[in-house]
Structures are given as C-alpha cells and as structure tokens.
N, C-alpha and C positions, 0 to 999 in steps of 0.2 A: 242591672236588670236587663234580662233579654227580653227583646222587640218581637211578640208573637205577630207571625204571617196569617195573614186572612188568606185562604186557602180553602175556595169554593168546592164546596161538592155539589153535584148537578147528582140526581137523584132519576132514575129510570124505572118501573114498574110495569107489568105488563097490567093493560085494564080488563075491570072484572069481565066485560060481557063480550070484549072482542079480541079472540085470540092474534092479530095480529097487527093490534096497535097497543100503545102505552100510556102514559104518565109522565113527563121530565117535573120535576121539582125542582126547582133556583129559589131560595129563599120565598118570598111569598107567592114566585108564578107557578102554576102549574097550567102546565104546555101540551094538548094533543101531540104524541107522536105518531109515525109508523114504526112497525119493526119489523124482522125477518118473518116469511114466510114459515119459517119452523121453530118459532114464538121463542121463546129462551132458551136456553142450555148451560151446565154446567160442562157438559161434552162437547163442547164446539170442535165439529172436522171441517173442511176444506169443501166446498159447493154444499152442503145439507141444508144452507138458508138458513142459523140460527143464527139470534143474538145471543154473541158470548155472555155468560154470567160472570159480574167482575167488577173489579175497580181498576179503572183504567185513566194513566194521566193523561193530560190534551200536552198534546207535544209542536203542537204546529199547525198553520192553518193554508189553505191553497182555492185560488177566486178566479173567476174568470174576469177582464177588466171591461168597464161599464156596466155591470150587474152588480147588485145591492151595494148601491153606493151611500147608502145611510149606516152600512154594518160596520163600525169599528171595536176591536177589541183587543187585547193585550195579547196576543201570542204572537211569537214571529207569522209573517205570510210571505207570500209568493205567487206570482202571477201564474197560473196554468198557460203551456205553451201547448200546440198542438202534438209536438213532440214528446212530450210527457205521457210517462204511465204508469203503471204496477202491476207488479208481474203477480202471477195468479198462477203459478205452475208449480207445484210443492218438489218436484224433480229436478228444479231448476236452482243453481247458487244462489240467483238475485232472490229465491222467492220473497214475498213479503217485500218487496223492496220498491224504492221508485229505480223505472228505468226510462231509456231513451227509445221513443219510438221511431220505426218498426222495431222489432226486437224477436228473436230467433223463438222465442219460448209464447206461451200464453200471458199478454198484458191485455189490462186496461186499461182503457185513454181515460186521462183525466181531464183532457179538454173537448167534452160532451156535446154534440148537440142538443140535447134537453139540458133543463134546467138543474137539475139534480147537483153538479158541482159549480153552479156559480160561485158558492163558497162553502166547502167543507174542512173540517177539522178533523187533522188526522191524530187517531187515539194509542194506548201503546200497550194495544192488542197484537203478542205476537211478535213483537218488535224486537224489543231489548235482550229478550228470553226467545229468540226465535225456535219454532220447532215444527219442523215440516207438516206437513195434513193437518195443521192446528188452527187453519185458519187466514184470511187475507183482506187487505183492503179493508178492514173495521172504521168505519168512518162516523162522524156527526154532517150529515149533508139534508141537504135541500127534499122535500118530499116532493111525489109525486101527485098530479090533480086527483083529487077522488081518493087519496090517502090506500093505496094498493099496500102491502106490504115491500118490504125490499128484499134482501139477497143476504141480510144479517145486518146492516147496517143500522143505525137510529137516524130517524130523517123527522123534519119539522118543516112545516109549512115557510116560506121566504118569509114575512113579517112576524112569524112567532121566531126567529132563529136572529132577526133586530131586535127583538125584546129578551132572549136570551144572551145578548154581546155581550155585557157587560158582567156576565159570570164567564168570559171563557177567555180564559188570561192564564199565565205559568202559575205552575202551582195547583191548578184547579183538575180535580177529575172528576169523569164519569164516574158514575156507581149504576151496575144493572142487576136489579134483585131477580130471583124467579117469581 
C-alpha cells in the first residue's frame, strides 16, 4: 500500500470588493492578503504589477535573522545576507535568478530595510520553466502597514504568515484563482 503525502494547497482569491487584496485559504484559516497592484492575470509580464494566475510549488524560504523568530516551517531557509538579490532584468542570463550583490544588471536586495523580507517564500513562478518578460521575484512575503498592494507578489501581515507556517513545507503549493 502506498503512503499518500499530505501535500498542502494554500489557496489565493482575489476579494470581492477590493481589487487589490485577497483571500489565502490553509485548511480552516482564511488570511487577509495583499496582492499586486494589477490584481491577477493569466498574462503575467515583467513590472505590469500582476499576480500570476497559477499553481505554484513553495520551493524554499529566505529571513532576515532576529525577525519572526516564532515562524518555523518545513521548507529549506537561509539567512538573507546583504549581498543577496534577484535579478529583475529579463535581458540578463541570471534573470529570475538569485544573485550576488552589486550586480551588473537590474537586482533586488533581499536584505530590505523594511520589513517586507523578514521572511519570504520563494514560489516557482518562472523558475524551473524560465521564460524571459514572464515575470520575477514572485514571492509569499511580509505585507506592507495599511496593506498597499505589492509589485505582484502575495504578502500577509507578520502574525497572519506565523499562523500560516505550518502549511508551508515541500510539497505544499500556492494556488492563485482570478
């Protein structure tokens, strides 16, 4: 008899009355998010501010050290170094990639002065299936105060994203409807 994997879906919606937040769904939570500025898309390009629409596995996760030290959960992590970043240049080999900061091309630092990456989850948007103008940086991170939209990303308040840990382990993916 094969050993069926519990293999979390985290579930995304965009909400009825605000174009630019959402819905997360983890078995009984349902979580305030934000979302991109250019609310979902099946067309996701490179800066237009959408969340991709999709299922997307959580591949890894990256924190800044002494920030949400309550958040454990089953994906590999790694400390964000100031050096660290992702490149965001679709002309560029790395793009879609982490690299080493400075870096010749257009990156972002992942070690933020706001709070936004204390700890994000990197999703695998764009990744494994790279394809240029398709998209970058698709991340699960930390929201903004007053819940702004992001840049496409899905962000959640710091203690709603402790009460989402324990869905975001291998195995587990996002899912974003329209």
């Amino acid at each position: 008899m094969q050993k069926r994997l519990n293999r979390p879906i985290i579930r995304v919606r965009r909400h009825p009355s605000r174009p630019y937040e959402g819905i997360v769904a983890a078995g009984a939570l349902r979580l305030r998010c934000a979302i991109g500025k250019g609310g979902t898309s099946i067309f996701k390009r490179e800066g237009d501010g959408a969340t991709p629409v999709g299922s997307m596995p959580l591949l890894s996760a990256f924190r800044r050290k002494g920030r949400l030290t309550a958040l454990r959960t089953g994906l590999p992590q790694r400390w964000a170094r100031p050096t660290d970043g992702w490149c965001d240049a679709p002309e560029h080999p790395a793009y879609n990639r982490p690299v080493h900061l400075p870096f010749p091309a257009s990156a972002e630092t992942l070690q933020r002065s706001d709070r936004l990456y204390d700890f994000a989850v990197v999703l695998d948007y764009n990744l494994s299936s790279r394809r240029r103008g398709k998209g970058s940086a698709i991340f699960l991170h930390i929201a903004r105060p007053q819940f702004p939209p992001t840049q496409g990303c899905v962000a959640l308040y710091p203690q709603d994203m402790v009460r989402l840990a324990p869905f975001l382990r291998r195995g587990a993916r996002l899912v974003v409807t329209r």
